[in-house]
PQR file of N, CA, C, O and H, with PARSE charges and radii, in Angstrom:
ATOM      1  N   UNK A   1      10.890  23.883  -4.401 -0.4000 1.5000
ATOM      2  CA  UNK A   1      10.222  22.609  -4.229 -0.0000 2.0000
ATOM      3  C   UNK A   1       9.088  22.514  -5.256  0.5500 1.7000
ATOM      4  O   UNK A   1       8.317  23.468  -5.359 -0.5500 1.4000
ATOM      5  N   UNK A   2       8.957  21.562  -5.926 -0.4000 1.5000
ATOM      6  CA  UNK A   2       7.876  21.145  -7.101 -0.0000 2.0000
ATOM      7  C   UNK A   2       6.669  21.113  -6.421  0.5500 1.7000
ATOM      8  O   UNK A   2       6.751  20.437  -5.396 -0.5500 1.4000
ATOM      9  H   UNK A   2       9.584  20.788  -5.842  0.4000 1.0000
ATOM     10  N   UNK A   3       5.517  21.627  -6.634 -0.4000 1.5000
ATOM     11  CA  UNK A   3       4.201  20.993  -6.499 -0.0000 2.0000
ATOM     12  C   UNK A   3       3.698  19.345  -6.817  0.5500 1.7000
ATOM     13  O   UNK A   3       3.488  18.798  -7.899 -0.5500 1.4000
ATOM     14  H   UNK A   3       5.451  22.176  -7.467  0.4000 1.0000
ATOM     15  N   UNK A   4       3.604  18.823  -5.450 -0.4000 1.5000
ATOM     16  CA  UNK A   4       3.214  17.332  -6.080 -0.0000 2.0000
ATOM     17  C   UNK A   4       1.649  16.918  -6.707  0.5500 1.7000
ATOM     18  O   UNK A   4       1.067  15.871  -6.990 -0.5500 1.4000
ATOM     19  H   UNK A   4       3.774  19.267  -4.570  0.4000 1.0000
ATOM     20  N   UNK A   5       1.381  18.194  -6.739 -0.4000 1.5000
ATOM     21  CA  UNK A   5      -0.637  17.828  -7.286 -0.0000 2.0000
ATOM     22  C   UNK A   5      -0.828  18.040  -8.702  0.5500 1.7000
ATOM     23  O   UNK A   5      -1.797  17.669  -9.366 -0.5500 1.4000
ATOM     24  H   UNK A   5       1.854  19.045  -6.509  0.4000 1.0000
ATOM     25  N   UNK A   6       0.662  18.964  -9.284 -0.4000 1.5000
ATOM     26  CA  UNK A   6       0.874  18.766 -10.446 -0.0000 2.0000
ATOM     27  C   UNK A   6       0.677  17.743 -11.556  0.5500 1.7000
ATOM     28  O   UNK A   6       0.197  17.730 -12.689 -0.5500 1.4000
ATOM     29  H   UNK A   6       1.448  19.265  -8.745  0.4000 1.0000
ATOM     30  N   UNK A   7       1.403  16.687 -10.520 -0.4000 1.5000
ATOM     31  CA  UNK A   7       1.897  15.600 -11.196 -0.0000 2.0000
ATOM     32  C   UNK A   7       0.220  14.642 -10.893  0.5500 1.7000
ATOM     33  O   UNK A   7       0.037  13.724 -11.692 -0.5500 1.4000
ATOM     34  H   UNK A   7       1.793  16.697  -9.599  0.4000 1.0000
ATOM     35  N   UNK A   8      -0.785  14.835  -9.926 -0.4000 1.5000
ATOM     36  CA  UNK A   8      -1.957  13.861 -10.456 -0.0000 2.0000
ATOM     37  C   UNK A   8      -2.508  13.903 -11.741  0.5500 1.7000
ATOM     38  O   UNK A   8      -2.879  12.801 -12.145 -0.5500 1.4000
ATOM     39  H   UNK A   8      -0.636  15.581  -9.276  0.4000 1.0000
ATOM     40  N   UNK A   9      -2.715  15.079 -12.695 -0.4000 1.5000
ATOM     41  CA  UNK A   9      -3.476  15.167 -13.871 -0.0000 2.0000
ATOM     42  C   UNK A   9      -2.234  14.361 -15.235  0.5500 1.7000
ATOM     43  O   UNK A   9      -2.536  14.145 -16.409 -0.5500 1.4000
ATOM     44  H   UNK A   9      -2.414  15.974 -12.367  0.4000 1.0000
ATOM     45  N   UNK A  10      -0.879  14.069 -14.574 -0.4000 1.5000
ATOM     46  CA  UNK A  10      -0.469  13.186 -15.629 -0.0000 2.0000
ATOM     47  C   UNK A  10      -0.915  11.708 -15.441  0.5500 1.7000
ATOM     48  O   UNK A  10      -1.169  11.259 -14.323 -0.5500 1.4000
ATOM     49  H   UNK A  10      -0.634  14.244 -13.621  0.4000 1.0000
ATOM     50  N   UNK A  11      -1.020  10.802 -16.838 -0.4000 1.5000
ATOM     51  CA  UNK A  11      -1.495   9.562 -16.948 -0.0000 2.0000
ATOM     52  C   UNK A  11      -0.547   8.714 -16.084  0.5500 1.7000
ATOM     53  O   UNK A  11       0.591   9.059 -15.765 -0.5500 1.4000
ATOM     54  H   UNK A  11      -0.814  11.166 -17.746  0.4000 1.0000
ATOM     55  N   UNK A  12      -1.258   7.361 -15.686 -0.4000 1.5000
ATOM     56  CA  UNK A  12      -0.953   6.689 -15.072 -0.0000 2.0000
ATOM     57  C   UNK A  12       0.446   5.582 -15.840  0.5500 1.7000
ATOM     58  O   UNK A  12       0.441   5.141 -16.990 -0.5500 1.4000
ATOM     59  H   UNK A  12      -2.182   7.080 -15.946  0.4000 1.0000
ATOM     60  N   UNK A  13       1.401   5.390 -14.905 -0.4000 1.5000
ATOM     61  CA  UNK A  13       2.022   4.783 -15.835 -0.0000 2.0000
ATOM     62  C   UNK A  13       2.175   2.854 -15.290  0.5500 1.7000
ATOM     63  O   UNK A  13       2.049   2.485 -14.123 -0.5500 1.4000
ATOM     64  H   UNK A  13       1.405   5.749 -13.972  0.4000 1.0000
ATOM     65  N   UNK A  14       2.424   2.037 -16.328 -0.4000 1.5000
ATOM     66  CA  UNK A  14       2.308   0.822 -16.098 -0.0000 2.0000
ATOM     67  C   UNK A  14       3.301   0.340 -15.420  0.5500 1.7000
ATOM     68  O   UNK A  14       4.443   0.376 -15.877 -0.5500 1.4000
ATOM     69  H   UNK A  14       2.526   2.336 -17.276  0.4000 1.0000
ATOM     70  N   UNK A  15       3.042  -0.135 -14.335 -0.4000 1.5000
ATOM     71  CA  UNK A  15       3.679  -1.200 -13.269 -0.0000 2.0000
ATOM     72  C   UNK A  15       4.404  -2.468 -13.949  0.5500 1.7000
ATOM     73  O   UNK A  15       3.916  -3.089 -14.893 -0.5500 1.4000
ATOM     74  H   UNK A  15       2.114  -0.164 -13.964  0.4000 1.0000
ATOM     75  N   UNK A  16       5.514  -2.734 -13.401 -0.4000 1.5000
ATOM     76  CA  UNK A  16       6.500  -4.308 -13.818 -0.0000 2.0000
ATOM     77  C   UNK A  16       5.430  -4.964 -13.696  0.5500 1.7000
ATOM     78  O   UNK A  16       4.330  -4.717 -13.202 -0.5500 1.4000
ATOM     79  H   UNK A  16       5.911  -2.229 -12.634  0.4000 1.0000
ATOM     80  N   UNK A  17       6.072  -6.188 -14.417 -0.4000 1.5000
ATOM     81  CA  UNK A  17       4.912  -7.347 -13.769 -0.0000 2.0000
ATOM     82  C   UNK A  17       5.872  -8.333 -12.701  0.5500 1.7000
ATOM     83  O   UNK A  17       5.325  -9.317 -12.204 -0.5500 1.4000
ATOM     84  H   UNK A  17       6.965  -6.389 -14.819  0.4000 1.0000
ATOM     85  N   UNK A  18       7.106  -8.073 -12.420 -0.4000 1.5000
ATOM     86  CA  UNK A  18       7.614  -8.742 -11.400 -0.0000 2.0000
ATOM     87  C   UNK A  18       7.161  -7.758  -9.555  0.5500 1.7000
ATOM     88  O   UNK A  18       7.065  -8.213  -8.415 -0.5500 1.4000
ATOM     89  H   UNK A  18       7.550  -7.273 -12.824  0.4000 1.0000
ATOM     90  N   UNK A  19       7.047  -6.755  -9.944 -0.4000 1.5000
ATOM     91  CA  UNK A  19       6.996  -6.180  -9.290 -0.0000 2.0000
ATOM     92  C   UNK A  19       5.361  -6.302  -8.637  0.5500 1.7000
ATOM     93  O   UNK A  19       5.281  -6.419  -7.414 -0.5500 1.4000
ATOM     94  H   UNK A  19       7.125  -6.385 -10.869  0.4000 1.0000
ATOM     95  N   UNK A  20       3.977  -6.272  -9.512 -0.4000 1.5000
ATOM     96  CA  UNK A  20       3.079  -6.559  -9.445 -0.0000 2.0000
ATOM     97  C   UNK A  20       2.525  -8.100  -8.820  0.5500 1.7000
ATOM     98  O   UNK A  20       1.511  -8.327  -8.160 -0.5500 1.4000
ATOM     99  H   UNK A  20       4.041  -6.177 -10.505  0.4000 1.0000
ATOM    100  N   UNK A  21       3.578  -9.034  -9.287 -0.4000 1.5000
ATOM    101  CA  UNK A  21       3.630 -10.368  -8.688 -0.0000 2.0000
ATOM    102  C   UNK A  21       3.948 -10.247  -7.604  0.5500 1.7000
ATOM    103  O   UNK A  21       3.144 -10.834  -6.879 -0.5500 1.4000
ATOM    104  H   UNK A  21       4.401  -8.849  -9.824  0.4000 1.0000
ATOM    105  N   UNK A  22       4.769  -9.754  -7.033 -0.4000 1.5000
ATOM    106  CA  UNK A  22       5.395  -9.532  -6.040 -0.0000 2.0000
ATOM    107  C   UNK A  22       4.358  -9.245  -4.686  0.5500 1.7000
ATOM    108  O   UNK A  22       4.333  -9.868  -3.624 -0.5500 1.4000
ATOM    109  H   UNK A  22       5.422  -9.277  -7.621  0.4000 1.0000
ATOM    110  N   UNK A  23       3.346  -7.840  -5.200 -0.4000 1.5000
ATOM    111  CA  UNK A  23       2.708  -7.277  -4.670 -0.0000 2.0000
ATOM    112  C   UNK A  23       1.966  -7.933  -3.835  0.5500 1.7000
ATOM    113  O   UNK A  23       1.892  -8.202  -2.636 -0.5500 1.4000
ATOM    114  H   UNK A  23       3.366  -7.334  -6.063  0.4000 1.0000
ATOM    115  N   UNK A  24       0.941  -8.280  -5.757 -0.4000 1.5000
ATOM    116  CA  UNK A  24       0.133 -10.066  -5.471 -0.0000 2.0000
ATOM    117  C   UNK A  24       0.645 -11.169  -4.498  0.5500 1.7000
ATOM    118  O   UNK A  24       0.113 -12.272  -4.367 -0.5500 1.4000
ATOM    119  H   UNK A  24       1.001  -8.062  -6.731  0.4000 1.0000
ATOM    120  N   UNK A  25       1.122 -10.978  -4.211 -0.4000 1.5000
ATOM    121  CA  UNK A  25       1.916 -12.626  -3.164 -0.0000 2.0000
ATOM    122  C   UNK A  25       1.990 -12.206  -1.900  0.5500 1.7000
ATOM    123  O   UNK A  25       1.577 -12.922  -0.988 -0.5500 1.4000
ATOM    124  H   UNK A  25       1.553 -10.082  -4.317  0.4000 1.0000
ATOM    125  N   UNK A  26       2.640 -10.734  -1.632 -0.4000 1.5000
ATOM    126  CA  UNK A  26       2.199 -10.242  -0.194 -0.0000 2.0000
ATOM    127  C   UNK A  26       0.934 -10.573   0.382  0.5500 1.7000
ATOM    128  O   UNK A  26       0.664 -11.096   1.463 -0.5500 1.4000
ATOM    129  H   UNK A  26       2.976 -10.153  -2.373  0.4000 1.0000
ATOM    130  N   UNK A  27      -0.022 -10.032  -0.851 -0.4000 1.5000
ATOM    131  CA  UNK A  27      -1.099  -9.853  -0.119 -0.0000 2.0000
ATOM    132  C   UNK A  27      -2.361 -10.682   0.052  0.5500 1.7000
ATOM    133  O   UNK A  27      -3.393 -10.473   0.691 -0.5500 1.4000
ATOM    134  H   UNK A  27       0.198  -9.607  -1.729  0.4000 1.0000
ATOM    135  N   UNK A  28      -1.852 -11.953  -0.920 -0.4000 1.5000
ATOM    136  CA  UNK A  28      -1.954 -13.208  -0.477 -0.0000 2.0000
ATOM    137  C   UNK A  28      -1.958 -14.329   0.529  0.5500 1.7000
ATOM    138  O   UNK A  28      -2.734 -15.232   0.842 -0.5500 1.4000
ATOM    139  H   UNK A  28      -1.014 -12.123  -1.438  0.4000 1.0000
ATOM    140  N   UNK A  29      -0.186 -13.690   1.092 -0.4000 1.5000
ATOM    141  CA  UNK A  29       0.332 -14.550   2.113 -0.0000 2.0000
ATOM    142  C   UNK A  29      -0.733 -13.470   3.470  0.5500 1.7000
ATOM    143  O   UNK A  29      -1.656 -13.955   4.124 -0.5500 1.4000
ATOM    144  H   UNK A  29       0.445 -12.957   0.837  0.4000 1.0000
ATOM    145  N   UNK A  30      -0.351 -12.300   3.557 -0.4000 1.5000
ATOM    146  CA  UNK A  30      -1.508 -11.723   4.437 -0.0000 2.0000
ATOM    147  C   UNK A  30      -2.736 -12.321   4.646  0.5500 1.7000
ATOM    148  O   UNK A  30      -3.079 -12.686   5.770 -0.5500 1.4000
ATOM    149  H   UNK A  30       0.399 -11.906   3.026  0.4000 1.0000
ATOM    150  N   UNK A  31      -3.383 -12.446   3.731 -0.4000 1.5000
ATOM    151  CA  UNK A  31      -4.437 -12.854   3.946 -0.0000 2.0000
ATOM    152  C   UNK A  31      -5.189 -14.000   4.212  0.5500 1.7000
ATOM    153  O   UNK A  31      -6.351 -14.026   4.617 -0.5500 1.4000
ATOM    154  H   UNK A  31      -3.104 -12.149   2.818  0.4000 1.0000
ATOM    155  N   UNK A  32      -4.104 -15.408   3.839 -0.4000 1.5000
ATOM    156  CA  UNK A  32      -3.782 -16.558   4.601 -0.0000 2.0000
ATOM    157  C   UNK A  32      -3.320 -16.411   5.838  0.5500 1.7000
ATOM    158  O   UNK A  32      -3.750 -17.244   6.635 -0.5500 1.4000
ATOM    159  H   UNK A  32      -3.160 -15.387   3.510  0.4000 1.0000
ATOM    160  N   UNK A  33      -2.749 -15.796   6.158 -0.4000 1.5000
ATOM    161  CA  UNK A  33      -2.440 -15.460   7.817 -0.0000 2.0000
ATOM    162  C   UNK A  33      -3.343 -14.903   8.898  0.5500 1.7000
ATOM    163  O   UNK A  33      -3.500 -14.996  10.115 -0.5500 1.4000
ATOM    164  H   UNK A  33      -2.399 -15.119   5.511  0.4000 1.0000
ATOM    165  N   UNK A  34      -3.883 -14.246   7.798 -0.4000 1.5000
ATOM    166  CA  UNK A  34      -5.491 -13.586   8.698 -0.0000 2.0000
ATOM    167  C   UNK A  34      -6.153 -14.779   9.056  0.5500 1.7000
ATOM    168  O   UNK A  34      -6.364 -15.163  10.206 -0.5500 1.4000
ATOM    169  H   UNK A  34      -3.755 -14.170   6.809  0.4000 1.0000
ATOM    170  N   UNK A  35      -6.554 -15.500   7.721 -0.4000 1.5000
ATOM    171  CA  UNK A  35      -7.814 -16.584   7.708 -0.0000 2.0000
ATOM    172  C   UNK A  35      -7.204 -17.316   8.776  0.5500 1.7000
ATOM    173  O   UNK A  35      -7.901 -17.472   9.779 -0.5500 1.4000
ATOM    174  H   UNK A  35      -6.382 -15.189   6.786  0.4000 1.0000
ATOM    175  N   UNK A  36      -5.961 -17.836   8.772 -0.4000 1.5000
ATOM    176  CA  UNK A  36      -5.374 -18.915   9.554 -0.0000 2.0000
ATOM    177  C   UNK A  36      -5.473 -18.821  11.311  0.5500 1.7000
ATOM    178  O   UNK A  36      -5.438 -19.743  12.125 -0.5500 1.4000
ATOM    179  H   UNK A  36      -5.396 -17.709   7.957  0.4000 1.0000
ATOM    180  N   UNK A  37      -5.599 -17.428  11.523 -0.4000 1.5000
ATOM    181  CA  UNK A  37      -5.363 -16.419  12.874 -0.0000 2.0000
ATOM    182  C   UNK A  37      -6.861 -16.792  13.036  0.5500 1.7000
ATOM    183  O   UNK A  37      -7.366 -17.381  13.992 -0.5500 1.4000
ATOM    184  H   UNK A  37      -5.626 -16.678  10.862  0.4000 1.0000
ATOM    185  N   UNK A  38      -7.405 -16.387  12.042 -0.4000 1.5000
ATOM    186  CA  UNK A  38      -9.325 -16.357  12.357 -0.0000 2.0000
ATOM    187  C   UNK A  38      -9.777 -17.686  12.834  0.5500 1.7000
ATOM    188  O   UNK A  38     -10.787 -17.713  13.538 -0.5500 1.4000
ATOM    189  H   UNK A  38      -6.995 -15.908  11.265  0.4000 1.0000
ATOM    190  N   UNK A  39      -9.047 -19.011  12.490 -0.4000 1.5000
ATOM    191  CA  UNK A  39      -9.584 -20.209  12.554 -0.0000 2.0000
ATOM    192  C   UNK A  39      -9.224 -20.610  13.991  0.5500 1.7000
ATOM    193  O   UNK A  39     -10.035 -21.365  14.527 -0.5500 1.4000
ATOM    194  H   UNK A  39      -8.227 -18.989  11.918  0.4000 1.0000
ATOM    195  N   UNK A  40      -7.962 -20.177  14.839 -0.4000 1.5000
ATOM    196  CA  UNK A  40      -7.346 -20.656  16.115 -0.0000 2.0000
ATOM    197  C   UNK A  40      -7.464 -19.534  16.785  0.5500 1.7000
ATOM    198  O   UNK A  40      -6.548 -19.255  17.558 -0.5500 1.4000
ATOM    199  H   UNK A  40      -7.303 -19.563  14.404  0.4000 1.0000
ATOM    200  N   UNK A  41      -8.269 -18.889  16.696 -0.4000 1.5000
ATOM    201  CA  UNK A  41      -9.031 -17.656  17.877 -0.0000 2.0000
ATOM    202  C   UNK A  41     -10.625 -17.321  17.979  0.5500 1.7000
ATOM    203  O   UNK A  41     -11.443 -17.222  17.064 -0.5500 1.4000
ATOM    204  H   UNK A  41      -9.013 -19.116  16.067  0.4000 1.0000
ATOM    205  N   UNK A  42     -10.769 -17.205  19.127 -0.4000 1.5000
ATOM    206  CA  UNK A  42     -12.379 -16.890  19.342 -0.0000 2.0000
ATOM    207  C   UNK A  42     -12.602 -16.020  18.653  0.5500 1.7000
ATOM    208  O   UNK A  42     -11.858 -15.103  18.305 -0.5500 1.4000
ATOM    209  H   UNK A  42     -10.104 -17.286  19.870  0.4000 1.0000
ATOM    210  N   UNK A  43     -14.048 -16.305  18.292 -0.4000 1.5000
ATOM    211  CA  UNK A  43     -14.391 -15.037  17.703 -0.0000 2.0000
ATOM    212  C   UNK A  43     -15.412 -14.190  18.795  0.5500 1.7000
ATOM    213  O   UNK A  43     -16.527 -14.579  19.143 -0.5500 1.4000
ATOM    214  H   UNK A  43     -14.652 -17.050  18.574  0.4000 1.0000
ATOM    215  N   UNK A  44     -14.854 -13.156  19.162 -0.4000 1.5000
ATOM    216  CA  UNK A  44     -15.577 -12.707  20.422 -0.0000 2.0000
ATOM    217  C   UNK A  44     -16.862 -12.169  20.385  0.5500 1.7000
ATOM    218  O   UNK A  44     -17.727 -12.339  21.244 -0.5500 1.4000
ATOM    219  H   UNK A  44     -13.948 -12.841  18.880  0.4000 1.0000
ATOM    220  N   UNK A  45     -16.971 -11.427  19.227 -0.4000 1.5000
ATOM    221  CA  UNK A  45     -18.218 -10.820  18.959 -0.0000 2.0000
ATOM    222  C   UNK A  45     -19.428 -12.281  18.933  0.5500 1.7000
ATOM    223  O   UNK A  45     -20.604 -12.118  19.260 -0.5500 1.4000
ATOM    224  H   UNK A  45     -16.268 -11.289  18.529  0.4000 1.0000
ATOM    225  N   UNK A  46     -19.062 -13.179  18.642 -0.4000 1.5000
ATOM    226  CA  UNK A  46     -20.297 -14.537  19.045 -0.0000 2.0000
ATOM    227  C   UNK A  46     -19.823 -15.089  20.553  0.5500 1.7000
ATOM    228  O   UNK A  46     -20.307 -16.219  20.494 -0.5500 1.4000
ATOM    229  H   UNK A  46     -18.107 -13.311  18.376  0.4000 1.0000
ATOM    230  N   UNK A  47     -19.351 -15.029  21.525 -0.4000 1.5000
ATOM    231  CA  UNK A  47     -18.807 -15.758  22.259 -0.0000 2.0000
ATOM    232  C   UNK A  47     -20.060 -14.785  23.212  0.5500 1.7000
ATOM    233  O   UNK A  47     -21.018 -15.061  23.934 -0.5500 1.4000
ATOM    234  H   UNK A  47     -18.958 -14.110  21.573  0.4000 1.0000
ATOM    235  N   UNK A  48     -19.271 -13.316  22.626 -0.4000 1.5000
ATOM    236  CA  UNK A  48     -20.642 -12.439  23.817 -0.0000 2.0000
ATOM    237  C   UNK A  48     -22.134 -12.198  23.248  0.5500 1.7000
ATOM    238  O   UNK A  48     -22.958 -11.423  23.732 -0.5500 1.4000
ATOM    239  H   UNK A  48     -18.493 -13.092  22.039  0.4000 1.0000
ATOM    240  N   UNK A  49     -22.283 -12.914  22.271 -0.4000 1.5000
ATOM    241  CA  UNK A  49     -23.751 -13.278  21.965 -0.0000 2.0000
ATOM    242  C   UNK A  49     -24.356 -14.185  22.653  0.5500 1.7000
ATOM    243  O   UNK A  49     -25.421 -14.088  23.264 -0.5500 1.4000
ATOM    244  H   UNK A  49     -21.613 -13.544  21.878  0.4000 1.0000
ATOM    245  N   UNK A  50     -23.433 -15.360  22.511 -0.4000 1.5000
ATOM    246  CA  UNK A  50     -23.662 -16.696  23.206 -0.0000 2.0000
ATOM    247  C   UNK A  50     -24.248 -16.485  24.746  0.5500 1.7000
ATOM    248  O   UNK A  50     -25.409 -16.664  25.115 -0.5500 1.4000
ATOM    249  H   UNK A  50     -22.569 -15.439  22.014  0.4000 1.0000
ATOM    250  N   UNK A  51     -23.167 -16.074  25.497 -0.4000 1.5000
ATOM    251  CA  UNK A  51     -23.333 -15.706  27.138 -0.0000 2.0000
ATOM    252  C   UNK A  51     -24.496 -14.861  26.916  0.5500 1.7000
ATOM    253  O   UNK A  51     -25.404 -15.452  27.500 -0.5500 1.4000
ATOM    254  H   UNK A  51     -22.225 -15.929  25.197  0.4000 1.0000
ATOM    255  N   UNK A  52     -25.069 -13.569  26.278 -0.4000 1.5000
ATOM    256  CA  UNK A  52     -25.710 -12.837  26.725 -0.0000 2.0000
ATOM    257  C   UNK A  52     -27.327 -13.746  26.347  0.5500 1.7000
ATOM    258  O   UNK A  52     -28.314 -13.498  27.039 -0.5500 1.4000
ATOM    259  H   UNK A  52     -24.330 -13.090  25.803  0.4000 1.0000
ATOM    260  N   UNK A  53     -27.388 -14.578  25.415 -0.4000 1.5000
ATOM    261  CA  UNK A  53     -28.508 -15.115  25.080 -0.0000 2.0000
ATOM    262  C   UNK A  53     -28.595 -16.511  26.217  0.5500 1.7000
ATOM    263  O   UNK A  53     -29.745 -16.878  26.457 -0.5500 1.4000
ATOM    264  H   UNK A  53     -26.586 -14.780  24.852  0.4000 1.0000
ATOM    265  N   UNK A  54     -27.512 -17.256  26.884 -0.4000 1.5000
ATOM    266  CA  UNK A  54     -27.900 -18.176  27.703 -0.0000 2.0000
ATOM    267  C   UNK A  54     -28.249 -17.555  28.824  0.5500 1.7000
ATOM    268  O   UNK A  54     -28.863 -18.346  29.541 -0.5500 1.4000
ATOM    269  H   UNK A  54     -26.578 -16.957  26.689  0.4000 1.0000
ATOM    270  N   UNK A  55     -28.131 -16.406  29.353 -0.4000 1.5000
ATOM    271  CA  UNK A  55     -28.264 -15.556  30.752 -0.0000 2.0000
ATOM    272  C   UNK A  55     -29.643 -14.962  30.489  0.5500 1.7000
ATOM    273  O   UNK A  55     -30.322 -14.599  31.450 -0.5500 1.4000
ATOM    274  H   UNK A  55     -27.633 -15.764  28.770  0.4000 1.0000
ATOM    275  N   UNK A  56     -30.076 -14.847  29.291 -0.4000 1.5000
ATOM    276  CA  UNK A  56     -31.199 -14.177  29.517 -0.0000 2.0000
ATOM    277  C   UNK A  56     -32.475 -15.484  29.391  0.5500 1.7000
ATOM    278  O   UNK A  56     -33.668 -15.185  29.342 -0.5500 1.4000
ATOM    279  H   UNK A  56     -29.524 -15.141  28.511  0.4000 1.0000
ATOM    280  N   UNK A  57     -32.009 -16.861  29.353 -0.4000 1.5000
ATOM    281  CA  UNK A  57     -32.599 -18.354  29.762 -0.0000 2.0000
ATOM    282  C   UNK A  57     -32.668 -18.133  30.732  0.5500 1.7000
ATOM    283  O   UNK A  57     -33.086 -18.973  31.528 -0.5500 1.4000
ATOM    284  H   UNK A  57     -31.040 -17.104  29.393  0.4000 1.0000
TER
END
Protein backbone atom coordinates (compact mmCIF):
# COMPACT_ATOMS: atom_id res chain seq x y z
CA UNK A 1 0.00 0.00 0.00
CA UNK A 2 1.47 3.56 -1.02
CA UNK A 3 1.84 6.17 1.62
CA UNK A 4 -0.77 8.88 0.98
CA UNK A 5 1.31 11.85 2.82
CA UNK A 6 3.73 11.26 0.19
CA UNK A 7 1.78 12.60 -2.26
CA UNK A 8 0.99 16.21 -0.08
CA UNK A 9 4.56 17.73 -0.82
CA UNK A 10 3.65 17.25 -4.69
CA UNK A 11 2.25 20.56 -6.43
CA UNK A 12 -1.15 21.19 -6.74
CA UNK A 13 -2.68 20.35 -9.91
CA UNK A 14 -5.34 22.53 -11.92
CA UNK A 15 -8.98 21.73 -11.77
CA UNK A 16 -11.46 21.63 -15.21
CA UNK A 17 -13.24 24.55 -15.45
CA UNK A 18 -16.45 22.55 -16.18
CA UNK A 19 -15.94 20.81 -13.33
CA UNK A 20 -15.17 23.98 -11.13
CA UNK A 21 -18.47 25.52 -12.58
CA UNK A 22 -20.09 22.83 -11.60
CA UNK A 23 -18.80 23.05 -8.07
CA UNK A 24 -19.60 26.84 -8.14
CA UNK A 25 -23.37 26.23 -8.82
CA UNK A 26 -23.77 23.62 -6.06
CA UNK A 27 -22.76 25.81 -3.77
CA UNK A 28 -24.66 28.52 -4.87
CA UNK A 29 -27.89 26.72 -5.17
CA UNK A 30 -27.05 25.65 -1.31
CA UNK A 31 -26.81 28.65 -0.26
CA UNK A 32 -29.99 30.09 -1.80
CA UNK A 33 -31.72 27.36 -0.07
CA UNK A 34 -30.27 28.24 3.21
CA UNK A 35 -31.15 32.03 2.76
CA UNK A 36 -34.60 30.95 1.46
CA UNK A 37 -35.10 28.37 4.68
CA UNK A 38 -33.77 31.44 6.86
CA UNK A 39 -36.53 33.80 5.54
CA UNK A 40 -39.78 31.19 6.28
CA UNK A 41 -38.47 30.10 9.75
CA UNK A 42 -38.12 31.63 13.13
CA UNK A 43 -35.24 32.61 14.10
CA UNK A 44 -35.17 31.21 17.60
CA UNK A 45 -32.23 32.57 19.09
CA UNK A 46 -34.39 36.23 18.90
CA UNK A 47 -37.77 34.75 19.56
CA UNK A 48 -36.06 33.65 23.12
CA UNK A 49 -34.66 37.07 23.51
CA UNK A 50 -37.91 38.56 22.84
CA UNK A 51 -39.95 36.41 25.62
CA UNK A 52 -37.10 36.64 28.05
CA UNK A 53 -36.91 40.60 27.78
CA UNK A 54 -40.97 41.03 27.83
CA UNK A 55 -41.10 38.74 31.16
CA UNK A 56 -38.61 40.54 32.77
CA UNK A 57 -41.36 43.91 32.06
Amino acid sequence: MENPFKQLDQPLKEVPQELKAKVMHDIAMAKLFMEIAELFSYNIGHVIDSVTRKRKK
